[in-house]
C-alpha atoms as a printed R data frame, in Angstrom:
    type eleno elety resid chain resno       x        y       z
1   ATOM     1    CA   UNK     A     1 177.787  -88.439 -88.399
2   ATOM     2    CA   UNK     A     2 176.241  -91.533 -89.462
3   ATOM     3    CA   UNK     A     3 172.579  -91.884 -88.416
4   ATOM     4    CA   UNK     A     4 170.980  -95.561 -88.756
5   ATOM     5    CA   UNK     A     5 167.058  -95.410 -90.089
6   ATOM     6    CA   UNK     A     6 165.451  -98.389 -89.305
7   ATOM     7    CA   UNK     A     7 161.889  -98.609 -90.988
8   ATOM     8    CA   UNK     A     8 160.455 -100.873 -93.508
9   ATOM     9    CA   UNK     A     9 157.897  -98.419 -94.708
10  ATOM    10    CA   UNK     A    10 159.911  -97.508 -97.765
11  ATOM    11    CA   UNK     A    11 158.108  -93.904 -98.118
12  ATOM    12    CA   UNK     A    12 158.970  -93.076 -94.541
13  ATOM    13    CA   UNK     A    13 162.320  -93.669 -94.461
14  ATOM    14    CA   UNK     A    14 163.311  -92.116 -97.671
15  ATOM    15    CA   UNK     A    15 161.662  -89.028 -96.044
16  ATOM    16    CA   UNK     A    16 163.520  -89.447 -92.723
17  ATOM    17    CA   UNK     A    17 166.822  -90.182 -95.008
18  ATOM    18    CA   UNK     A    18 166.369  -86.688 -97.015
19  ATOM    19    CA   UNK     A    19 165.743  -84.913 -93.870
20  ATOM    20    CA   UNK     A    20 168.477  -86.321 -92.109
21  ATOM    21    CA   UNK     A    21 171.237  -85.244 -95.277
22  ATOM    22    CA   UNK     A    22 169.530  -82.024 -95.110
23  ATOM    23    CA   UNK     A    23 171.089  -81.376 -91.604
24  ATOM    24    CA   UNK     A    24 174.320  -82.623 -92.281
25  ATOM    25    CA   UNK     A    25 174.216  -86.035 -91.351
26  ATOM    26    CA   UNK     A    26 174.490  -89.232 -93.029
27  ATOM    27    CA   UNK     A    27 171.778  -91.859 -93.122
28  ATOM    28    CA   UNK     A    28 171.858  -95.528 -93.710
29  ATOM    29    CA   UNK     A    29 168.828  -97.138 -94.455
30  ATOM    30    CA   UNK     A    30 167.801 -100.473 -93.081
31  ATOM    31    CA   UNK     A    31 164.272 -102.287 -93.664
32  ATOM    32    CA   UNK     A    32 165.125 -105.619 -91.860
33  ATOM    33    CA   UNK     A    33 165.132 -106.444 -88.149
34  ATOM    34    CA   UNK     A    34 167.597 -108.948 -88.516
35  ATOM    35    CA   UNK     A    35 170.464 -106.739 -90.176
36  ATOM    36    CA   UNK     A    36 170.340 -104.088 -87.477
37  ATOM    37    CA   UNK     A    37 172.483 -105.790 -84.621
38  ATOM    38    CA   UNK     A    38 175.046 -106.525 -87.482
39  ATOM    39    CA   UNK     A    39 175.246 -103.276 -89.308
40  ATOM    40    CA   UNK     A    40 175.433 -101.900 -85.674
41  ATOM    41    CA   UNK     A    41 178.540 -103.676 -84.402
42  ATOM    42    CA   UNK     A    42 180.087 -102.844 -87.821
43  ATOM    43    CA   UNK     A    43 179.390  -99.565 -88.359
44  ATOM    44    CA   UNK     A    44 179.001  -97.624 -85.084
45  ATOM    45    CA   UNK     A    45 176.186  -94.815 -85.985
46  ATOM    46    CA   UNK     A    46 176.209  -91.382 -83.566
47  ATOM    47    CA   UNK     A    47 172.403  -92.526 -83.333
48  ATOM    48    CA   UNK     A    48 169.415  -94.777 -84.291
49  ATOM    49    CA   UNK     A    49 165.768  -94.424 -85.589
50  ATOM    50    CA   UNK     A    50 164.405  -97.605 -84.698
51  ATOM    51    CA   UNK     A    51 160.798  -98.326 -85.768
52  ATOM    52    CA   UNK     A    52 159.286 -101.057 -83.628
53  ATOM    53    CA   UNK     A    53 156.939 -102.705 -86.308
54  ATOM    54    CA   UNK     A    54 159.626 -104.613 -88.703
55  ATOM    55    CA   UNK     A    55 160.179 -107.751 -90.349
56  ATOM    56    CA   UNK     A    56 162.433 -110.471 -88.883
57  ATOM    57    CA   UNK     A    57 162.485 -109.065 -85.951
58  ATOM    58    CA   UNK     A    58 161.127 -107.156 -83.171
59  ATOM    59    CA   UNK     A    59 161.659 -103.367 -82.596
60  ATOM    60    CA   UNK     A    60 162.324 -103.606 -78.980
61  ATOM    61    CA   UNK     A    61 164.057 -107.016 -79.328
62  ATOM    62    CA   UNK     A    62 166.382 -105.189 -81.071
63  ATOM    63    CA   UNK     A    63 166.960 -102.127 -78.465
64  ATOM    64    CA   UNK     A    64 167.318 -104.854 -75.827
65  ATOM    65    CA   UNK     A    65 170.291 -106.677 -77.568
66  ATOM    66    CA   UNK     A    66 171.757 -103.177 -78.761
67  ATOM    67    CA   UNK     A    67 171.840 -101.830 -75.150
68  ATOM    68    CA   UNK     A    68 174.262 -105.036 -74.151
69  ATOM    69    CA   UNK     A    69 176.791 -103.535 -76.036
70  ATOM    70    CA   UNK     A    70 176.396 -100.059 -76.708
71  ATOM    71    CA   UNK     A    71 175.159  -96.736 -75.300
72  ATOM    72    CA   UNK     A    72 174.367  -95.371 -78.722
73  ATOM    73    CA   UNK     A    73 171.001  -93.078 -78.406
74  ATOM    74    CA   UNK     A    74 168.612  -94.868 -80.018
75  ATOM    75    CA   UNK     A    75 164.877  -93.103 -80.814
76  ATOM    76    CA   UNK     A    76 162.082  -94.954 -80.828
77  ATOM    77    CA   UNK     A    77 159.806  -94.560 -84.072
78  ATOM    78    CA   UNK     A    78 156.275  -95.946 -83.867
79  ATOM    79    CA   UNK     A    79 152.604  -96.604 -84.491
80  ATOM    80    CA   UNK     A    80 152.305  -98.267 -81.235
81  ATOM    81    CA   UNK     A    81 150.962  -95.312 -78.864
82  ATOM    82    CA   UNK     A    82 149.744  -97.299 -75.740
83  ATOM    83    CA   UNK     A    83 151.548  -95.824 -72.585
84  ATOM    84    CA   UNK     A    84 152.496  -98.686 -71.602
85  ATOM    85    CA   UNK     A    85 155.046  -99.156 -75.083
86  ATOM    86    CA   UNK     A    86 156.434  -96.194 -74.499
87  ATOM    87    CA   UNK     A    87 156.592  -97.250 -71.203
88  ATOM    88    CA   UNK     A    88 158.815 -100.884 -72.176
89  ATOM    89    CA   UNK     A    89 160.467  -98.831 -75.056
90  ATOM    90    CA   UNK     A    90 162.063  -96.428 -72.405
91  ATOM    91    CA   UNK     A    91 162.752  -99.278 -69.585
92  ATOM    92    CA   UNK     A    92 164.611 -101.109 -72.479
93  ATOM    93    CA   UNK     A    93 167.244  -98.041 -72.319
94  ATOM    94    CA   UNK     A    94 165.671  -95.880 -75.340
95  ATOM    95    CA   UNK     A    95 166.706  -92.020 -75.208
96  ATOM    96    CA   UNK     A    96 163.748  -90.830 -76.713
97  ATOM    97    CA   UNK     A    97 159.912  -91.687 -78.361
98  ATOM    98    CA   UNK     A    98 158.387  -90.459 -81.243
99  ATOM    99    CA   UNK     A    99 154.693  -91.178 -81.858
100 ATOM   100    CA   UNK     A   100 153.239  -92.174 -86.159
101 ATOM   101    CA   UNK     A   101 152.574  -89.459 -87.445
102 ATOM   102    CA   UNK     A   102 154.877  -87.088 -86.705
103 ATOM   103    CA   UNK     A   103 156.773  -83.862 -87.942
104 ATOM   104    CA   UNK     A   104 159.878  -84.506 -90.115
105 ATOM   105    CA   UNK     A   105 161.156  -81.205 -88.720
106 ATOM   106    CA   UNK     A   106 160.404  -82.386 -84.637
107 ATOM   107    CA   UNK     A   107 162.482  -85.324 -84.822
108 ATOM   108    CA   UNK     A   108 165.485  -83.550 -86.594
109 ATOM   109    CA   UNK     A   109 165.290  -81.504 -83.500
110 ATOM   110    CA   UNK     A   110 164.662  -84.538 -81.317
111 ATOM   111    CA   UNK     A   111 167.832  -86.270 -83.039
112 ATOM   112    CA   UNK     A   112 169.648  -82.847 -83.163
113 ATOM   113    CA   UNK     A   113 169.080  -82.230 -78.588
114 ATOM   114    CA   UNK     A   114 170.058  -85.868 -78.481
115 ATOM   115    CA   UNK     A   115 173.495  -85.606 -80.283
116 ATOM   116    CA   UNK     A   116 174.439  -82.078 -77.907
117 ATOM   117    CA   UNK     A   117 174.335  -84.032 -74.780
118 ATOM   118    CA   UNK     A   118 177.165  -85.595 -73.895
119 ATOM   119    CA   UNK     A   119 177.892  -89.379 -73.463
120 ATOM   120    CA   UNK     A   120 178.616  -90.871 -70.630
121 ATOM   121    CA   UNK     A   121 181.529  -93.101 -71.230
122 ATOM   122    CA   UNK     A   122 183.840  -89.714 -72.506
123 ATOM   123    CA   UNK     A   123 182.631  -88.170 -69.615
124 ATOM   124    CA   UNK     A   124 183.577  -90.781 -67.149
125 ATOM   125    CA   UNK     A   125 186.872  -91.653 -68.664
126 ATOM   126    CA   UNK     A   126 185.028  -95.089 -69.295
127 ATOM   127    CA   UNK     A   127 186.164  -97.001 -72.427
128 ATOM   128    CA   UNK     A   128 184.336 -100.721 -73.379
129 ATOM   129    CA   UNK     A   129 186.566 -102.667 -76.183
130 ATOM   130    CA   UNK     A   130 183.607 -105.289 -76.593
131 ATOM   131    CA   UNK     A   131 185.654 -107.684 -79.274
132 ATOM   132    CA   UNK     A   132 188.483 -107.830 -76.953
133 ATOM   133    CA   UNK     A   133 186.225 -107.658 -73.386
134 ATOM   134    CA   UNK     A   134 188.803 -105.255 -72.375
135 ATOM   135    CA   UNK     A   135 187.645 -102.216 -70.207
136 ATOM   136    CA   UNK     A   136 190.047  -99.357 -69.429
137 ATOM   137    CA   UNK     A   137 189.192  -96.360 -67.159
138 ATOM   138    CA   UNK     A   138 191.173  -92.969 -67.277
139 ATOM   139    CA   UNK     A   139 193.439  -94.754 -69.843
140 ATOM   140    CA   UNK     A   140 194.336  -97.562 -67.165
141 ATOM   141    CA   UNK     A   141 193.433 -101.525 -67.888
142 ATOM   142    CA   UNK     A   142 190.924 -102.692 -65.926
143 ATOM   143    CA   UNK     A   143 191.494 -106.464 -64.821
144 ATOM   144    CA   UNK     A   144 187.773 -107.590 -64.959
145 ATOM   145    CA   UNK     A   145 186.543 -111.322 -64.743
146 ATOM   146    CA   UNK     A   146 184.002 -111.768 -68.255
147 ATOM   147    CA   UNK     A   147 180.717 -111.601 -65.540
148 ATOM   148    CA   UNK     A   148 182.012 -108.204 -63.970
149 ATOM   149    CA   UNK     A   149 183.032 -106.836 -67.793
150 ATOM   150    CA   UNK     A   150 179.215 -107.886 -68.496
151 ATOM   151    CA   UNK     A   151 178.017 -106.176 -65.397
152 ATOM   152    CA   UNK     A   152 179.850 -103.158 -66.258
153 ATOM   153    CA   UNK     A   153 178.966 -103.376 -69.376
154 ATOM   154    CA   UNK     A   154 175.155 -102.794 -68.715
155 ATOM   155    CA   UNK     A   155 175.441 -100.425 -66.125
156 ATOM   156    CA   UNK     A   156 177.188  -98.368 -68.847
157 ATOM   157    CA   UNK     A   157 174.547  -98.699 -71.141
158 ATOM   158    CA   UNK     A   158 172.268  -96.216 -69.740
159 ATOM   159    CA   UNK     A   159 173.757  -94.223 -67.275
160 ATOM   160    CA   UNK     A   160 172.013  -93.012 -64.299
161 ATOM   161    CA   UNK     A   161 169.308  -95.443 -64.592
162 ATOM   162    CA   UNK     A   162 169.016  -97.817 -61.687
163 ATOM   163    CA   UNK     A   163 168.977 -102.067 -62.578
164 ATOM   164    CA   UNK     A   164 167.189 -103.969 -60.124
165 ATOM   165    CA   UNK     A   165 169.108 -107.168 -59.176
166 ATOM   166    CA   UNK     A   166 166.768 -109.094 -61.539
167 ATOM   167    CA   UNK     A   167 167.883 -107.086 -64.529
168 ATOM   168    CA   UNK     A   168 171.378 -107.164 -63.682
169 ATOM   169    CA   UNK     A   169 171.010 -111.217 -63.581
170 ATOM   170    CA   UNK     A   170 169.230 -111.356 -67.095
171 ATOM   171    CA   UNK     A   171 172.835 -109.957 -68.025
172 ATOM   172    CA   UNK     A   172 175.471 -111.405 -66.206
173 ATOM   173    CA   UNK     A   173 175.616 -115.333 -66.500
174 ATOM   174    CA   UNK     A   174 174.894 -116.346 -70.478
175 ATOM   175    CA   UNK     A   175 173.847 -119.936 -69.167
176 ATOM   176    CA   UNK     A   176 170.925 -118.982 -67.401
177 ATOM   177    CA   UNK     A   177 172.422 -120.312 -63.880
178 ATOM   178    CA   UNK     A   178 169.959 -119.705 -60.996
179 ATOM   179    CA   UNK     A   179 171.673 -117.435 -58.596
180 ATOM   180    CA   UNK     A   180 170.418 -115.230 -55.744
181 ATOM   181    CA   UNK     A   181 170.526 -111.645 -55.606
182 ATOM   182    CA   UNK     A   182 174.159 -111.495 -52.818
183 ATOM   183    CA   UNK     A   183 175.549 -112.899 -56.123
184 ATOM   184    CA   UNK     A   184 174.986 -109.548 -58.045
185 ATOM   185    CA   UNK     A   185 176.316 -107.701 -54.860
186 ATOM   186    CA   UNK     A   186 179.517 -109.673 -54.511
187 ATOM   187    CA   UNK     A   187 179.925 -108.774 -58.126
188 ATOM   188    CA   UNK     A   188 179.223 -105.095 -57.927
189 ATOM   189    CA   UNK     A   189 181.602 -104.955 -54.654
190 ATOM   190    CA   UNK     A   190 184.686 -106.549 -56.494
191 ATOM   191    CA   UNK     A   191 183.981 -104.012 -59.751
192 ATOM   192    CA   UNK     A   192 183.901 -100.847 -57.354
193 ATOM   193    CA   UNK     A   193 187.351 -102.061 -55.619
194 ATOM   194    CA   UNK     A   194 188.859 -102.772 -59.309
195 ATOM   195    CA   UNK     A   195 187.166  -98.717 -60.389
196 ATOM   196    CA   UNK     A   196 188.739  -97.384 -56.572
197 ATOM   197    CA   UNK     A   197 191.972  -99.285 -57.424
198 ATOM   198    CA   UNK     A   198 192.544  -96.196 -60.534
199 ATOM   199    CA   UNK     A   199 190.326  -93.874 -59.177
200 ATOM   200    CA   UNK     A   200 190.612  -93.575 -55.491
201 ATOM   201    CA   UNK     A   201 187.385  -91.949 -53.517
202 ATOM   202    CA   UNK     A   202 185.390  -91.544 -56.586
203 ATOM   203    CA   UNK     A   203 182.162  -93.798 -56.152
204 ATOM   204    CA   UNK     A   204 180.941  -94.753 -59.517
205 ATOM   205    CA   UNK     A   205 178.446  -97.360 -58.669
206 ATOM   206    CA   UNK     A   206 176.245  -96.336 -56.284
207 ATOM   207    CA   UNK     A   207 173.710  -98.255 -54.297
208 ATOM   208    CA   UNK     A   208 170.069  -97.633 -54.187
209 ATOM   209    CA   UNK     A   209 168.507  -99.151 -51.297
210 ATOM   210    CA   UNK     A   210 165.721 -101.688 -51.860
211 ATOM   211    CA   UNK     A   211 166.070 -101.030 -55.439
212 ATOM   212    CA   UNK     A   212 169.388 -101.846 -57.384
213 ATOM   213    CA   UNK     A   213 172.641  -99.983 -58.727
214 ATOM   214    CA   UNK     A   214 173.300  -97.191 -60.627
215 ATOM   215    CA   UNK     A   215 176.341  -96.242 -62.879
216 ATOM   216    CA   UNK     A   216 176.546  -92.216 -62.099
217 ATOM   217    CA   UNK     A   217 179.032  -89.680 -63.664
């Protein structure tokens, strides 16, 4: 499995490399922000190390661009201890947190518990072709306008975890357009007809009142 290190602290992630080979795995080093999203796309690692201090650009910057495309765990590796980064670094869809310093050994079995659980889009039958925005479920085509492929898309991301309206907006229209909040529901109501339409009685987005949506298994 190929395991992305992203750290700039040259020391660090040699150490995080040699652990990593140690266990099996396969790292790839990376010291700048800017080549992450690109490597990423190309590549397609079973799991990140992503160190939120880095030139060119921002840790969670990063996490928040990676998580519109892919549901690839991603561990967060940091000085920054403050409850309330952990606190963004999670919201932003991260799968785990890992506190400067820290034991070599902990987050091989951090990374090791993360890579046992199963992902969601196997599970569900779900498959995202993000070049193509084609989306197939239980090996059937699903016919999705680009703004329901992008709501799909995100709900994907992170499984189980509820998006407000609000965050659901930030993703669906790339122009910015001010919409209202029935938009996002029209949306979601047309996607769960298109999911029924293959799978019938199985309710795959489901509705949490006063709060949002929620992609479940």
């Amino acid at each position: 499995m190929k395991i992305l290190v992203v750290e700039d602290e040259a020391k660090l992630a040699a150490l995080e490399a040699d652990y990593l080979r140690a266990e099996g795995f396969e790292p790839h080093c990376i010291a700048d922000g800017r080549e992450v999203v690109p490597w990423v796309r190309a590549n397609a690692p079973a799991l990140i190390l992503l160190d939120l201090m880095l030139p060119g650009r921002d840790g969670l910057e990063i996490c928040r661009e990676l998580r519109t495309f892919t549901d690839v765990p991603i561990v967060m590796v940091t000085a920054k201890v403050e409850e309330i980064d952990r606190l963004i670094g999670l919201d932003l869809g991260a799968d785990d947190y890992v506190c400067k310093p820290f034991s070599a050994r902990e987050l091989m079995a951090r990374v090791r518990a993360i890579l046992r659980r199963p992902r969601a889009q196997a599970a569900m039958g779900l498959v995202l072709r993000e070049e193509e925005h084609r989306a197939e479920l239980d090996g059937q085509h699903l016919e999705l306008t680009p703004v329901e492929f992008r709501l799909l898309r995100t709900l994907v991301s992170v499984p189980g975890r509820v998006f407000s309206r609000d965050k659901l907006l930030e993703h669906l229209y790339q122009d910015h357009r001010v919409v209202t909040d029935r938009t996002v529901d029209a949306h979601v109501k047309n996607l769960r007809r298109k999911l029924e339409d293959i799978r019938p009685g199985g309710e795959l987005i489901r509705s949490i009142y006063g709060v949002g949506y929620k992609l479940e298994l």
